[in-house]
TILUM-423815 format. One record per residue (C-alpha): residue number from 1; residue in one letter; y, z, x. Coordinates in steps of 0.5 Angstrom, whole numbers, plus 500, padded with zeros to 3 digits. Example, Ala and Ser with C-alpha at 12.3 -4.5 7.8 and 13.67 -1.06 7.14 Angstrom:
% residues 2
PT lovo kelum  py  pz  px
PT    1     A 491 516 525
PT    2     S 498 514 527
% end
This chain:
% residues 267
PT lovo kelum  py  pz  px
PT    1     X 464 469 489
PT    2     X 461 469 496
PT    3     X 461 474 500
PT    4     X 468 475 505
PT    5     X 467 480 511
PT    6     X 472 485 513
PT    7     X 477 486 508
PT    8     X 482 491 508
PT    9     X 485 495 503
PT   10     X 492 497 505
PT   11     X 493 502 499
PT   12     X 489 507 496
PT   13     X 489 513 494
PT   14     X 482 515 495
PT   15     X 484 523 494
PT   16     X 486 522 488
PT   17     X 482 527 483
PT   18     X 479 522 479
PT   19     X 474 520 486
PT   20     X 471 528 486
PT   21     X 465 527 483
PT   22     X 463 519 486
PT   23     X 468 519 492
PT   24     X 462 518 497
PT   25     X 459 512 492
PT   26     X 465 508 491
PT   27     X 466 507 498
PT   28     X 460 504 499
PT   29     X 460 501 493
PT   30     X 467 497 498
PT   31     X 464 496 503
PT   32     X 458 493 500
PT   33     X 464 487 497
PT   34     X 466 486 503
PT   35     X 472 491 503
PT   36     X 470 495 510
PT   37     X 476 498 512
PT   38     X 481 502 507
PT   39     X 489 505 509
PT   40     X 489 512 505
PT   41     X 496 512 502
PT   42     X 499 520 503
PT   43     X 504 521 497
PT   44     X 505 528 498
PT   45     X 504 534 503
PT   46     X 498 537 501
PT   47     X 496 528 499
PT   48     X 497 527 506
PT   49     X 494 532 509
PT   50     X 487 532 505
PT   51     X 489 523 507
PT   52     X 488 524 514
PT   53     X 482 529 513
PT   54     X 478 524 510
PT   55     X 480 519 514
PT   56     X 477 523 520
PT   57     X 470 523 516
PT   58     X 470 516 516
PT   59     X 473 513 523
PT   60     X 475 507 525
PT   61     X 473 505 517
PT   62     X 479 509 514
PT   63     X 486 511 516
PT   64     X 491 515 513
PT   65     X 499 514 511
PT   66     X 503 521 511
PT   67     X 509 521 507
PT   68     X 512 524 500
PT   69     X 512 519 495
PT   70     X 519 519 491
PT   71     X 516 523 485
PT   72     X 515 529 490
PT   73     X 522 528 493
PT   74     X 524 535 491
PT   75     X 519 539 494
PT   76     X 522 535 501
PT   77     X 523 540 506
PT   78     X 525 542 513
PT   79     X 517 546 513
PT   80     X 515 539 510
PT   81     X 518 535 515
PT   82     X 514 538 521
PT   83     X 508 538 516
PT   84     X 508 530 517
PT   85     X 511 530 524
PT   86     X 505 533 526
PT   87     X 501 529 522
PT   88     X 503 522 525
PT   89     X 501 525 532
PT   90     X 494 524 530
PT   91     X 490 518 531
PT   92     X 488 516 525
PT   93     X 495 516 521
PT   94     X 497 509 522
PT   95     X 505 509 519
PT   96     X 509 513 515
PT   97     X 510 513 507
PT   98     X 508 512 502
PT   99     X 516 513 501
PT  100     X 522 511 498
PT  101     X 526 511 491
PT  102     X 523 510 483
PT  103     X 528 511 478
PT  104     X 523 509 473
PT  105     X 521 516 471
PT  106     X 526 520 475
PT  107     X 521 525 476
PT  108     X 525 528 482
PT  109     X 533 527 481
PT  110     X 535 522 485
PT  111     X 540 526 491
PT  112     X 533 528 493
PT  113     X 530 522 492
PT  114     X 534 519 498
PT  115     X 535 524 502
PT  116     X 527 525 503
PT  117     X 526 517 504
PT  118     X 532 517 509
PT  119     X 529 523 513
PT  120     X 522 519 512
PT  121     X 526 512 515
PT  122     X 527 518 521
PT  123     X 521 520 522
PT  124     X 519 512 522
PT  125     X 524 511 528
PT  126     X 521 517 532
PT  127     X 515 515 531
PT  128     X 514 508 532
PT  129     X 509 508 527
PT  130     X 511 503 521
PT  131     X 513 504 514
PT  132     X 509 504 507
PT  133     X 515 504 502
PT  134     X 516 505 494
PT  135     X 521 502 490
PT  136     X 521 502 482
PT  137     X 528 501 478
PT  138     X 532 502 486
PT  139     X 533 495 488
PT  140     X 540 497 491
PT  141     X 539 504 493
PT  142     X 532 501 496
PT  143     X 536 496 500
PT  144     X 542 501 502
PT  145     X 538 506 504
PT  146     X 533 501 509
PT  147     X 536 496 512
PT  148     X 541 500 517
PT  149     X 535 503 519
PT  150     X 529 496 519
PT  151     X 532 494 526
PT  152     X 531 502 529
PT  153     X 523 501 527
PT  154     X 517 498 528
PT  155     X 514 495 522
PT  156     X 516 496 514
PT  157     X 512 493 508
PT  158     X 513 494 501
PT  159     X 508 497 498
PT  160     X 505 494 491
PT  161     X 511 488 491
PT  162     X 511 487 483
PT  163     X 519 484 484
PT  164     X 521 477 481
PT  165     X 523 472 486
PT  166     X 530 474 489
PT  167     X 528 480 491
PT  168     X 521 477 495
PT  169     X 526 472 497
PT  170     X 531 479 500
PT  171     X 524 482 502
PT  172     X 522 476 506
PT  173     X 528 475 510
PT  174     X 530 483 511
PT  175     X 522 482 515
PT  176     X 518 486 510
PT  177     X 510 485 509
PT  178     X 508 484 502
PT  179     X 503 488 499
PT  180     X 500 485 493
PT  181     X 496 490 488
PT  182     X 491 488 482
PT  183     X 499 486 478
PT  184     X 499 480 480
PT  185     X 492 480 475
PT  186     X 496 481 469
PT  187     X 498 476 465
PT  188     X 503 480 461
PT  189     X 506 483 466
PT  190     X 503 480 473
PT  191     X 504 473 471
PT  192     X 511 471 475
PT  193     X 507 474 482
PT  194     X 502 468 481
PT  195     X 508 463 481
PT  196     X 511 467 487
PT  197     X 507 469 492
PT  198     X 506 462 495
PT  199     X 513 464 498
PT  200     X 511 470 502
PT  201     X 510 467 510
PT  202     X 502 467 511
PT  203     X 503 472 517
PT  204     X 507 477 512
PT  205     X 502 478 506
PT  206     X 497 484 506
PT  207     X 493 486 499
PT  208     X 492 493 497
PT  209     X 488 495 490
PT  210     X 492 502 488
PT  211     X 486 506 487
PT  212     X 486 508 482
PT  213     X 491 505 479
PT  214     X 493 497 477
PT  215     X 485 496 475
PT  216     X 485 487 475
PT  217     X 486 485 468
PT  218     X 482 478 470
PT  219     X 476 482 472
PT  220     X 469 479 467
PT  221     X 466 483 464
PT  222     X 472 488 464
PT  223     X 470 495 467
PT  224     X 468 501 462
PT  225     X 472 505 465
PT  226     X 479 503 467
PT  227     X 479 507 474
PT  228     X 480 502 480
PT  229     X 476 502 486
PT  230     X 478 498 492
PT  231     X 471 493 491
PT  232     X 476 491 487
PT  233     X 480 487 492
PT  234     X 475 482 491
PT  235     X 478 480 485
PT  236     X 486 480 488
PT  237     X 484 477 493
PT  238     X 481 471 488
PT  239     X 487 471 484
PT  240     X 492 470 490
PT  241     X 487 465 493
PT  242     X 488 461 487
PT  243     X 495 462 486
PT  244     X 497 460 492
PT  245     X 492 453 492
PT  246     X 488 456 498
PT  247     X 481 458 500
PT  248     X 479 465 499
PT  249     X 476 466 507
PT  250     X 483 464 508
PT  251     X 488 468 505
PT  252     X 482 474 508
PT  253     X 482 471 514
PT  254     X 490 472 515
PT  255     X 491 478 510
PT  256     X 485 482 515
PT  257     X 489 480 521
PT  258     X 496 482 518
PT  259     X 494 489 516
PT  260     X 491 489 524
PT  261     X 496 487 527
PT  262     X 502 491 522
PT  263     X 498 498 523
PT  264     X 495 497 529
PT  265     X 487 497 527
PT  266     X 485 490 531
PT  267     X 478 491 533
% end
């Protein structure tokens, strides 16, 4: 594949503990595919902070979220609120989140779940910044919960968008971005994306990797290792261009100037 200049990936969770030992190469081995600037996603207190530290040692290559992921919600406090209000007044956290609600697992009880991602839809109200959002199993909670509070903020998107058609549809006229993960490389499970994702509105879609997560199944040779990195987007990128019947420096072009424009990064 020939190289495509400045790509951005809007999810990855480069703290991830699995990055300790190599964090420095596998950044550069994304800026040598192309992949030259990279939103940290903060799904917890300390995730946030330690996002916006090593955002700070890359500037103007990488930027952080700060927010806690529906998973932490218990641990939501008033103290951990102020965290993240003092955390979004840095330059380098460009939205809230990653929040919202997961009942696939449950791991924080569901009364938690919403209140933090309410208080964090708040935060984003306040702050202007827009909002990095989660949801898995909570399609009308989600939904409850979010729309009264779209129109008082900036900019929303649904990261890792892994739905079928009527929820795109419902996202798309709600005006959410679209972020579309290495998913939409899995045939067992990611194969309905590839018949969707044309429905998105080219100036709504963004592409993430979820590092070190949703490793691209369509990758050959396949990796010995299942750790993603964000090179990967190359591959997601691939295949949305693919699905979609259009160019690679096409859907690079307008994810790049979308993810500008949605976090405030245009050069």
């Amino acid at each position: 594949m020939s190289k495509i200049p400045d790509l951005i990936d809007i999810g990855a969770n480069l703290t991830h503990d699995t990055f300790d030992v190599d964090r420095d190469d596998v950044i550069r081995r994304a800026a040598d595919a192309g992949v030259n600037r990279l939103i940290i996603t903060g799904g917890s207190e300390q995730g946030s902070r330690d996002a916006l530290q090593l955002a700070e040692k890359y500037p103007g290559q990488m930027y952080a979220t700060a927010g806690v992921h529906p998973h932490h919600a218990s641990d939501y406090s008033d103290s951990v609120h102020q965290t993240l209000t003092e955390l979004l007044g840095h330059n380098a956290v460009v939205a809230v989140g990653e929040c919202g609600l997961d009942y696939f697992r449950n791991f924080s009880p569901v009364a938690a779940q919403r209140d933090a991602f309410q208080r964090q839809l708040e935060l984003a109200e306040k702050s202007g910044l827009p909002v990095f959002l989660h949801q898995r199993d909570a399609h009308d909670d989600f939904i409850e919960i979010l729309q009264p509070m779209l129109p008082k903020m900036s900019r929303a998107v649904a990261h890792c968008f892994t739905g079928g058609e009527k929820e795109l549809r419902e996202y798309i006229d709600m005006g959410l971005y679209i972020g579309i993960t290495g998913w939409i490389c899995d045939e067992r499970r990611g194969a309905h994306l590839q018949e969707i994702v044309g429905l998105i509105p080219d100036d709504r879609l963004m592409l993430e990797t979820d590092a070190p997560y949703l490793l691209p199944r369509s990758l050959s040779p396949r990796p010995k290792s299942r750790r993603n990195e964000p090179h990967n987007l190359r591959e997601v990128l691939r295949v949305v261009a693919g699905s979609m019947g259009r160019s690679e420096e096409d859907i690079a072009r307008i994810t790049r100037e979308n993810a500008e424009r949605f976090f405030g990064i245009g050069v």
